[in-house]
C-alpha positions in Angstrom: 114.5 -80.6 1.5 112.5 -81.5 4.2 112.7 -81.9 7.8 111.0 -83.9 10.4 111.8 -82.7 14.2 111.8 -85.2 17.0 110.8 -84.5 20.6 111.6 -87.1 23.2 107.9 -89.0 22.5 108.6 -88.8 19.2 111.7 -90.9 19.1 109.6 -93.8 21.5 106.7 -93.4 19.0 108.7 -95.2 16.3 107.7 -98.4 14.4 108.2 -100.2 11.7 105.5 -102.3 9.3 104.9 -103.2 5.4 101.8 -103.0 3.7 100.3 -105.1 1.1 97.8 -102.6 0.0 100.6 -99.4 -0.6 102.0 -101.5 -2.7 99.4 -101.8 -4.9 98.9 -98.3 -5.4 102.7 -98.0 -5.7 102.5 -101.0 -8.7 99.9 -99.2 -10.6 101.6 -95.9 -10.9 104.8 -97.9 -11.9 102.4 -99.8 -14.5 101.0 -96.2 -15.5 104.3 -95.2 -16.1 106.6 -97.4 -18.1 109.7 -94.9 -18.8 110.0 -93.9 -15.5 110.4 -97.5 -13.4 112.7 -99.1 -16.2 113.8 -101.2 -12.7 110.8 -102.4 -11.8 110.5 -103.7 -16.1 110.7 -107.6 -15.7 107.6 -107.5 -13.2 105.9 -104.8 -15.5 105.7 -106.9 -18.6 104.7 -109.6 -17.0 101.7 -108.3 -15.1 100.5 -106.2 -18.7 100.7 -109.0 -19.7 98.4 -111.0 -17.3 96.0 -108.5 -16.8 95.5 -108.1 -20.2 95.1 -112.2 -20.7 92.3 -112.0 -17.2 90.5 -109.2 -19.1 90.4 -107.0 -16.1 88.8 -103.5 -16.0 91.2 -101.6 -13.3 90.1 -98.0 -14.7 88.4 -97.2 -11.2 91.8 -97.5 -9.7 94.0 -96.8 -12.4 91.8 -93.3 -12.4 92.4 -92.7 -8.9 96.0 -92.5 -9.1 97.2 -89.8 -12.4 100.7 -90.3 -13.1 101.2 -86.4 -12.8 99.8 -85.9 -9.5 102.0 -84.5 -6.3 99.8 -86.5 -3.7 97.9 -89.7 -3.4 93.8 -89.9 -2.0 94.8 -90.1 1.7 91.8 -92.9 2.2 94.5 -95.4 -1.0 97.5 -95.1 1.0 96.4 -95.4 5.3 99.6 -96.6 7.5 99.5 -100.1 7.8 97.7 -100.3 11.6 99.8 -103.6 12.9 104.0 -104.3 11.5 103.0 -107.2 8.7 99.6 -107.1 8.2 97.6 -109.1 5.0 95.6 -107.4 2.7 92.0 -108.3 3.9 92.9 -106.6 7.0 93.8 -103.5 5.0 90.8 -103.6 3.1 88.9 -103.9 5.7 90.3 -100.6 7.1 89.4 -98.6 3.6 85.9 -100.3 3.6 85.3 -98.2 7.1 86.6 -94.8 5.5 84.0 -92.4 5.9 82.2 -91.0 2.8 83.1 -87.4 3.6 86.5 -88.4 3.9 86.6 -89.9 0.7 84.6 -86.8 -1.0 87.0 -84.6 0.1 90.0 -86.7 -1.3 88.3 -86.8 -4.6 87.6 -83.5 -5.0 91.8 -83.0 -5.0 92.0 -84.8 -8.2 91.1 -83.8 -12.1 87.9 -84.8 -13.5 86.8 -88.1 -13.8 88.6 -89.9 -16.9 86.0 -92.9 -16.8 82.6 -94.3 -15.8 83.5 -96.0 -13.2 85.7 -92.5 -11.7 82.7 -90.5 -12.0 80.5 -93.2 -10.3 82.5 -92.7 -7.7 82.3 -89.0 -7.2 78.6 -89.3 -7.0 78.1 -91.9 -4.7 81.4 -92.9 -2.8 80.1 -95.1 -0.5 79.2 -97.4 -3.7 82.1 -96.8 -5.3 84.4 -98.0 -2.1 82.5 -101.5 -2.4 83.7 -101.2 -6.1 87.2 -100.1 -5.3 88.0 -103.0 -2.9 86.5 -105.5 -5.3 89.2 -104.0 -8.2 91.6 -103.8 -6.2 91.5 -107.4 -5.0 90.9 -109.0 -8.4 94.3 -106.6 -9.3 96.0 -108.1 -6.4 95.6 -111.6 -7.5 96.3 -111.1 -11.1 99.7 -108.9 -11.0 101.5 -109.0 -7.5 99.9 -112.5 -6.1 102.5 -114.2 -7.9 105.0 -112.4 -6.7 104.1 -111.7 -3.6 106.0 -114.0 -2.2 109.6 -112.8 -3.3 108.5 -109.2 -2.1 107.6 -110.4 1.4 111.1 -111.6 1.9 112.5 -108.5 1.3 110.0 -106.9 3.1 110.1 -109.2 6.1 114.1 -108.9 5.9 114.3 -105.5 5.9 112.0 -105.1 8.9 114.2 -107.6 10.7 117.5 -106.1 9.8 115.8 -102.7 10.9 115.0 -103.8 14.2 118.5 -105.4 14.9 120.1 -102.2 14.0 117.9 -100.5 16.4 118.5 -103.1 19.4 122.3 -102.7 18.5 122.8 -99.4 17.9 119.4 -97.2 19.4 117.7 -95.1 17.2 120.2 -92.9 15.9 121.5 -95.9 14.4 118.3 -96.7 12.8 117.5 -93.6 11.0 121.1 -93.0 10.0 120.8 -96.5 8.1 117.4 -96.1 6.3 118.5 -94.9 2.7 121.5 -92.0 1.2 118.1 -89.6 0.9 117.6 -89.5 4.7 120.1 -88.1 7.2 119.9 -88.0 11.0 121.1 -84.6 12.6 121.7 -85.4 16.1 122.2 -81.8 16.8 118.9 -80.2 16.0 117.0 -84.1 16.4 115.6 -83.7 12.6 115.8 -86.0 10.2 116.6 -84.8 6.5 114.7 -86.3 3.9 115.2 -85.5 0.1 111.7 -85.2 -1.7 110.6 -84.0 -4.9 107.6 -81.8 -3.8 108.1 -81.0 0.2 110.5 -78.2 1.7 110.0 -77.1 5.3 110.3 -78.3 8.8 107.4 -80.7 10.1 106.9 -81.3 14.0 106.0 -84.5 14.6 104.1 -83.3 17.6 104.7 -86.6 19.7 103.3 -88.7 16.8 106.3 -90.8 16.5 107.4 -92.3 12.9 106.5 -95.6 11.1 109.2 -96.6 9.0 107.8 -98.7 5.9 109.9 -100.6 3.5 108.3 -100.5 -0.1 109.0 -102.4 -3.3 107.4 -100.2 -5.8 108.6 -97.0 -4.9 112.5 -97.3 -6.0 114.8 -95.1 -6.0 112.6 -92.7 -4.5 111.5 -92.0 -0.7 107.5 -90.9 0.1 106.3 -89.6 3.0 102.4 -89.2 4.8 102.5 -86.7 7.1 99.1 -85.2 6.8 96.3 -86.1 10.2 94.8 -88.3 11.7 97.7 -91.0 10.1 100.5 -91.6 11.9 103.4 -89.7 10.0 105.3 -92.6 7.8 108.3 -92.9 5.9 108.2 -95.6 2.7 111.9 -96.2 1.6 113.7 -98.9 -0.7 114.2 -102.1 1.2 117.8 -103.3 1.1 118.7 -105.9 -1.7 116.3 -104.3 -4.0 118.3 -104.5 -6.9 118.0 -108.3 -6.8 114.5 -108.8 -6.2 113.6 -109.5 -10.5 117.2 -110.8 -10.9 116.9 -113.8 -12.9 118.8 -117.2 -10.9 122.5 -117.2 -12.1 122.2 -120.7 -11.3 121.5 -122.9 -14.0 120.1 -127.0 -13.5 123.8 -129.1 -13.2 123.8 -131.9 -16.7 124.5 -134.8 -13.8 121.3 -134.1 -12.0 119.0 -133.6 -14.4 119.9 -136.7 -16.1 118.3 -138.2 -12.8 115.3 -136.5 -12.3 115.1 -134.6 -15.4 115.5 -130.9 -16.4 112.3 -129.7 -14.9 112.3 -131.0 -11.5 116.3 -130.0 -11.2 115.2 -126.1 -12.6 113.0 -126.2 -10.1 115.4 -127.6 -7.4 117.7 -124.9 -8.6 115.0 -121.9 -8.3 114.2 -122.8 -4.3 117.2 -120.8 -2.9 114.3 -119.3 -0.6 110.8 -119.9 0.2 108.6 -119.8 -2.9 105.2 -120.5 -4.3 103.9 -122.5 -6.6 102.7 -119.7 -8.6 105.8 -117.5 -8.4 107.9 -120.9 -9.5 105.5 -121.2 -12.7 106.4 -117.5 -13.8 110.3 -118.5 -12.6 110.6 -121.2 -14.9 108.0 -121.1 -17.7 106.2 -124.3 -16.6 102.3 -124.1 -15.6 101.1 -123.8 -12.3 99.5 -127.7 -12.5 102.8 -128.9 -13.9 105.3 -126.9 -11.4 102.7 -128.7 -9.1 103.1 -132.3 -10.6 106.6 -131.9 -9.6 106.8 -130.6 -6.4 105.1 -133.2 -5.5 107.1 -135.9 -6.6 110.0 -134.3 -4.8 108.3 -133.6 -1.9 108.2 -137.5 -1.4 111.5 -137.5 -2.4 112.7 -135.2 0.3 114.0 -133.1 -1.8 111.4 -130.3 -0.9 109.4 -129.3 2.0 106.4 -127.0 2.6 104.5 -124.7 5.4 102.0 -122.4 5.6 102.5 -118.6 5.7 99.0 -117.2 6.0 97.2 -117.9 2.6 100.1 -119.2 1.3 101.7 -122.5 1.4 105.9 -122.1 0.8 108.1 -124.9 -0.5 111.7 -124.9 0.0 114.5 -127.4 -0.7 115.5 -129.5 2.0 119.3 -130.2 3.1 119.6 -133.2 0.7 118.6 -131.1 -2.1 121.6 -128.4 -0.8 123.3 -131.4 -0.9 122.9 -132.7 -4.5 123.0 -129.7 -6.5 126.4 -128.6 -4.3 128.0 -131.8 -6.0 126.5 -131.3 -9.5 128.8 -130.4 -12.3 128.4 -129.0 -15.5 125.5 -126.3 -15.7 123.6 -126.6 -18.6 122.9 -123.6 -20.7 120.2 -121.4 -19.3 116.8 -121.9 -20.9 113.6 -122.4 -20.5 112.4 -125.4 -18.3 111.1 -128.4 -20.4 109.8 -132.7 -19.9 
């Protein structure tokens, strides 16, 4: 059990962020690990799958994180320096790491099970260009897809977070985090269950930064070691959802009118979503889910905006509209003409 104590600064000093790049360190020890994330097993087959199809060496990074190992390289897993920052911006941080700080991080791990791994021992400045190029070409081949239905957790459970703590003050926020962390209001501590820490840390006026993580269900992690800012990475609420398949299937009276595609697809924009992330939803291909949206767009069945890199469709009130007064659901299959 372990125990983080408060002071007065401490409790002022907290914050809350996500971060794009922990989880794709998380991801790849979940990948690395099939038996032990059977949760996380819809996304995992999925993005074998496509990295597999791209062909993609991911060894260097793969190497970097052994399933068996306690800790992860301090220099992979830095606290995300604003509340929802992208991932160039994080990768920008681990390009600036310094090489002895990334020596010394490697030298905690076994011997190199690759090329690429020992390349990196002997020259880590090299090896960092290497890393950031992997880990980007990861990225976009197994969590740009779904990086969309992540960030709404994420996003949400930052939101929720800081409503609890306008409402309720920060007792009430670290009483709420997950049923493996417990506020004591006597002592100011806040009880964590981990696997591998005992003992009482002093946060030493550092403060906290709570950070919601995808990947890391059901268990809690914690960085605690200088010159980070000490974080937390816990569940986000309405995990258990997040690779749910819809329960909602296209209505028979609908798709008789715009056919079973464009009604799936309809059906599918409960929330934001990209076109990528509505080609793995429904089976279609990226050009045809595409084809589609646009034809509803001038409908007005869909709209779109921007959210950084992305661009986010959603169904518009008529759509609510329509498939409220459908009838009929049609067996759930995949999406077809």
């Amino acid at each position: 059990m372990l125990q983080l104590a408060f002071t007065a600064t401490d409790l002022a000093n907290i914050r809350l962020a996500f971060s794009p790049l922990w989880e794709v360190v998380a991801s790849v020890r979940v990948l690395k690990c099939s038996d032990c994330h059977l949760f996380h097993q819809p996304w995992a087959e999925r993005a074998r799958w496509r990295l597999a199809d791209a062909n993609l060496d991911w060894r260097l990074l793969s190497g970097l994180l052994p399933v068996a190992a306690t800790t992860i390289p301090g220099f992979l897993s830095p606290p995300p320096p604003v509340p929802s920052p992208d991932l160039e911006l994080e990768l920008a941080g681990l390009q600036a790491t310094p090489s002895e700080e990334i020596s010394k991080a490697l030298s905690y791990l076994p011997e190199p099970t690759s090329p690429a791994l020992a390349a990196f021992h002997r020259d880590p400045v090299a090896g960092l260009v290497e890393l950031t190029n992997v880990i980007r070409a990861y990225w976009e081949v197994a969590l740009e897809p779904w990086w969309p239905r992540m960030l709404v957790a994420l996003e949400s459970d930052v939101l929720y977070r800081a409503r609890v703590l306008a409402n309720g003050g920060v007792q009430a926020l670290l009483a709420d985090l997950d049923p493996k962390v417990q506020w004591l209001q006597e002592s100011h501590k806040l009880q964590v269950q981990t696997q591998h820490f005992t003992g009482s840390v002093d946060l030493d006026g550092r403060g906290l930064l709570l950070v919601p993580s995808v990947f890391i269900w059901p268990k809690i992690f914690t960085k605690l070691n200088q010159p980070w800012q000490p974080t937390l990475r816990y569940p986000p609420r309405g995990i258990g959802e997040l690779w749910q398949p819809s329960e909602t299937s296209p209505s028979v009276a609908l798709s008789a009118v715009l056919g079973r595609s464009r009604t799936r697809l309809l059906t599918e924009l409960r929330l934001p979503t990209t076109t990528a992330d509505l080609a793995v939803r429904t089976g279609l291909t990226n050009g045809g889910v595409s084809q589609h949206l646009k034809v509803l767009r001038r409908a007005g069945l869909v709209s779109a905006h921007r959210a950084g890199r992305y661009v986010l469709y959603v169904r518009t009130g008529l759509a609510h509209s329509l498939l409220a007064d459908g009838s009929d659901p049609l067996p759930p299959r995949a999406a077809s003409g």
